[in-house]
N, C-alpha and C positions, 0 to 999 in steps of 0.2 A: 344741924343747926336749927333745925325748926320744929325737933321735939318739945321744947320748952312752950312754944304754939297750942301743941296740940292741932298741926296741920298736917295732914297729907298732901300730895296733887291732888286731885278730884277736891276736896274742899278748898283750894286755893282757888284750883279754877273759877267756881262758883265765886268766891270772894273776890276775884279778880275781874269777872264780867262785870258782878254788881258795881266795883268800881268806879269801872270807867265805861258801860254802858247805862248807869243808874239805874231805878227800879224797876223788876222785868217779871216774866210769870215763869211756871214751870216751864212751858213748850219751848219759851224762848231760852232759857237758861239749858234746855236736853239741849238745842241745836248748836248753842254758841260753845259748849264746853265738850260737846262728843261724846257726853255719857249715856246711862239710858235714863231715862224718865221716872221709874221707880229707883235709881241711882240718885238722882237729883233730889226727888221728895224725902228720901232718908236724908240727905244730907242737911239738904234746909232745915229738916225737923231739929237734925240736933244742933245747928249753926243756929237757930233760934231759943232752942234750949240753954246754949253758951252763953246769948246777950249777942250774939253778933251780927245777924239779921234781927229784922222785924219784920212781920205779914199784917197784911191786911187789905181787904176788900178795896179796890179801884173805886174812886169817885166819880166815875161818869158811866160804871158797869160793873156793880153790885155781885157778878158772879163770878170777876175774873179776881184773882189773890195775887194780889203784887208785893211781891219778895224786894224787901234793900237792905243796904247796909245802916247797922245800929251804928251811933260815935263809937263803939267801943269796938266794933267792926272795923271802922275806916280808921280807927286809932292801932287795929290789930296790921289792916295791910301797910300801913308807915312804917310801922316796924319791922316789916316781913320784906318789903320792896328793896332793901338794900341790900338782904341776902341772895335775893333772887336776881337783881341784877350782877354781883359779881359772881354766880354761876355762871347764869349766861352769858360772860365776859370769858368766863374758862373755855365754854362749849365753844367761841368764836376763836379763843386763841390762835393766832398766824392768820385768821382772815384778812382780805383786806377789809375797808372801809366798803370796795363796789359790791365783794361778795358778800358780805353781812348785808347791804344796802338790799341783795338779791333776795338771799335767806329770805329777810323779812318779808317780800316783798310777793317772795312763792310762797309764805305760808300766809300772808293775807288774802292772798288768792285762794289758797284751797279752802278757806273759815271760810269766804263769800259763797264759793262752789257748793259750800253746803248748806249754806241756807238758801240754797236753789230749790 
């Protein structure tokens, strides 16, 4: 369903921190998404390439390159978020409500773990 995208995982990822952590740099985008770092800068390159980031230099620190999403970016994840949530409706199917409540709740833990 998400060939028509032009997404994989690993470029959702990225498109999915930008989302809902807004504009971030590379270091932060390797830790938040688990990939590696030279992973991450191809991928910006070509999610910029697409229209769906924009880069550009930090206004209070000239040397750091703060990666966000373009409108056509966050126009791209609207349309992507409703496939990806009834996946993840499949992956839970027979959960309860406490054990999904958990799911969530052990892998927000383990993201935090790692930005340790």
């Amino acid at each position: 369903e998400l060939k028509p995208y032009n997404i994989n995982v690993p470029r959702w990822r990225i498109i999915a921190v930008l989302h809902f952590t807004g504009p971030s740099n590379i270091s932060a985008l390797t830790r938040l998404t688990a990939l590696t770092q030279p992973g991450v800068s191809q991928i910006v390159e070509q999610l910029t390439q697409d229209g769906f980031v924009k880069r550009r230099l930090r206004k209070d620190d000239n040397r750091i390159l703060e990666i966000s999403l373009s409108k056509k970016g966050e126009e791209m994840f609207e349309n992507i978020i409703p496939i990806i949530l009834k996946h993840q409706g499949r992956l839970t199917k027979g959960f309860s409500e406490m054990e999904t409540e958990m799911l969530i709740g052990m892998c927000r833990r383990m993201l935090a773990n790692m930005e340790e």
